[in-house]
N, C-alpha and C positions, 0 to 999 in steps of 0.2 A: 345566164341561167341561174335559178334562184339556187339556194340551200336543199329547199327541199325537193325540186328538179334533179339537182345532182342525189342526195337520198335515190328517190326512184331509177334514176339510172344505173346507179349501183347496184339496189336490189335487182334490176334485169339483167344485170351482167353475173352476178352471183346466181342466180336460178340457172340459167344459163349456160356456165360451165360445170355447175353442179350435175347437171342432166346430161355432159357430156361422160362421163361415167356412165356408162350403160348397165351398171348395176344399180344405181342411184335411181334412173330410170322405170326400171323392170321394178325396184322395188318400192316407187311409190303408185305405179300401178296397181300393183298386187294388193297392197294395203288395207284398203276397205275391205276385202276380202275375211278378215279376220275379225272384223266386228269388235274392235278394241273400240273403249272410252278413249276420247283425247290423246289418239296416238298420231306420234310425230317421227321422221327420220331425220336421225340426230347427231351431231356432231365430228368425229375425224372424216367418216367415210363423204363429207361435204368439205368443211374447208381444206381436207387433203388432195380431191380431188383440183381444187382452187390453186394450192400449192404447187399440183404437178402439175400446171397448165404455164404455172410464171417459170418452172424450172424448166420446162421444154421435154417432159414426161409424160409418159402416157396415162392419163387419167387415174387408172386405177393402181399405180405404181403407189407402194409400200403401205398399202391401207392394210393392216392388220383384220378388220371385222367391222361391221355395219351395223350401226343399234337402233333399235326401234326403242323409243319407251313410250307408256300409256298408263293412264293415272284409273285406278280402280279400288275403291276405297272398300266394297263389297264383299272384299274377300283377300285378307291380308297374309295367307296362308303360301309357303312356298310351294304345295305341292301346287296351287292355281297358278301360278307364275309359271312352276313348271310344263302344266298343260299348255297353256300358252306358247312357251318357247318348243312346246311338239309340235303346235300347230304351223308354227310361225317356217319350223323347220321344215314340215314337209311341202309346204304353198314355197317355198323355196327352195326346193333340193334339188333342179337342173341349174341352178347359179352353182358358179364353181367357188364362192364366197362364206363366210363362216358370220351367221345371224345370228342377235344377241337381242330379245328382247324383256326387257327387264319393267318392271311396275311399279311405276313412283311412289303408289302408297306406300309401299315396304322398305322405303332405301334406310330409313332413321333405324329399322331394323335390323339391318345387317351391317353398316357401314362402319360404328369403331371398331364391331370384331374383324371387319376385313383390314381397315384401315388407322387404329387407333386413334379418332379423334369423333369428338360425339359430335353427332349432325341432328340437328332439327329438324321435325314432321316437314314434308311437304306439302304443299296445297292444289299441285296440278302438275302434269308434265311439265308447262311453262316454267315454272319454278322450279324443276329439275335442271333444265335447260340453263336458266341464270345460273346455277352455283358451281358450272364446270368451274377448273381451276384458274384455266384462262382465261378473261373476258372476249378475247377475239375467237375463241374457240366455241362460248356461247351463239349456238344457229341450230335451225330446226325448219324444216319443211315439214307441210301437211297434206294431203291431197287436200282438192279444193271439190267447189262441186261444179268447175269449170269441164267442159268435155275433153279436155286436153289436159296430159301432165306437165304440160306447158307452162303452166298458170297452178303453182299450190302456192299456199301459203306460203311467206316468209315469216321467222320469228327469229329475232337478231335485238336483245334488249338492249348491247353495248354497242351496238351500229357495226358498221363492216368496215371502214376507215383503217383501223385496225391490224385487219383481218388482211386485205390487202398491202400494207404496210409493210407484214412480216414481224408487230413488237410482238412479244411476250410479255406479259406481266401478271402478277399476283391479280385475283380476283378477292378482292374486303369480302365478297358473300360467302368465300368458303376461303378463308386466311392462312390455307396449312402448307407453310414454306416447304418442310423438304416434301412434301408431296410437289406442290407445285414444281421446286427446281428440279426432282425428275421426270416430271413430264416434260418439262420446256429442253432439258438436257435430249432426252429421245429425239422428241421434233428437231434438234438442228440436229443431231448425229443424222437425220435423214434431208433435211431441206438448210443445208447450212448457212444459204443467207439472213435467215431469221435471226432476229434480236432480241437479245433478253434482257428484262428490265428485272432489277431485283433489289429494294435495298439500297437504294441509292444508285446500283451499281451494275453499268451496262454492259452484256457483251457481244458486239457486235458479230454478223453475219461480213459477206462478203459482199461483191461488186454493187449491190442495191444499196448499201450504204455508202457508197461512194458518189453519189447524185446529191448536189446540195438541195435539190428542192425535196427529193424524197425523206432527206431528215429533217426541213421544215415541216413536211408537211404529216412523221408522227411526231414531235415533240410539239408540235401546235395543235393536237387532239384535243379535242373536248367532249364529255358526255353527259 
């Protein structure tokens, strides 16, 4: 099997278990619905769901909230965002889940006062996606315009290798150590075989590091 054979198998098997989340599901069906620019479902409520599937958890176990972002450059204003995250709440108010959709044009705007460190305009959802902290944590589905939610888009710029791995590590696109080391701290206080790279300096998870081929096979990542 080639290189990029395995690629696409992995994006099948990542769709895949993503969708086994029945909210992951329900809410990229619903999706179009909302008539967003370049909106995608993004981040924890996907690879956590990936996470509970290798820890032997049920799908939607310890996912916090589900984000939708969509890039609209039209109108930079919070109360539009707001409207938005009205819409977004009631096309989803018999999900028992807590929906968070946020508008890429506006993050450079709000983000050192949430988070003390200045962040650069965006240019697309996609590019929201890249600068999560973690690179394996960078993913994003899109509805497709396939008849089945079977088939969305994948968007995964640092590949899933990764992702299924269990590393952590700093992402160069958005460089902010202790931000990152408490995000990467959360995800093992909840998935604790996960591994964190930081600095040199690794701390491992449990029984999945005990496989020698599984720490060949992240310490031999490439992207």
């Amino acid at each position: 099997m080639s290189e990029q054979d395995d690629k696409a198998a992995l994006t099948r098997r990542f769709v895949s278990e993503a969708l086994q989340n029945p909210h992951n599901a329900a809410l990229l069906e619903r999706l179009p619905f909302l008539g967003l620019p370049d909106a995608w479902l993004v981040a924890g409520c996907l690879f956590q769901t990936v996470w509970n599937l290798r820890s032997g958890l049920a799908p939607t176990a310890h996912i916090k909230d589900y984000d939708l972002f969509y890039f609209d450059a039209s109108d930079l204003s919070e109360a539009a965002e707001q409207a938005v995250q009205d819409r977004a709440t009631a096309l989803f108010a018999d999900l028992p889940i807590t929906v968070e959709a946020k508008n890429q044009a506006r993050v450079d705007l709000w983000y050192e006062r949430w988070f003390g460190y200045p962040y650069s305009p965006l240019q697309s959802a996609r590019n929201g996606i890249e600068r999560f902290l973690v690179p394996c944590t960078c993913v994003g589905l899109q509805p497709s315009n396939a008849p089945s939610i079977a088939q969305p888009t994948l968007y995964a710029p640092y590949g899933l290798e990764e992702l299924y791995a269990g590393l952590l590590q700093p992402n160069p696109a958005c460089p902010h150590l202790p931000l990152f080391e408490a995000k990467a701290k959360s995800y093992r206080e909840r998935w604790p075989w996960l591994t964190i790279q930081a600095a040199g300096h690794v701390a491992a998870g449990g029984p999945f590091y005990n496989d020698d081929a599984a720490i060949s096979s992240v310490f031999g990542l490439k992207r």
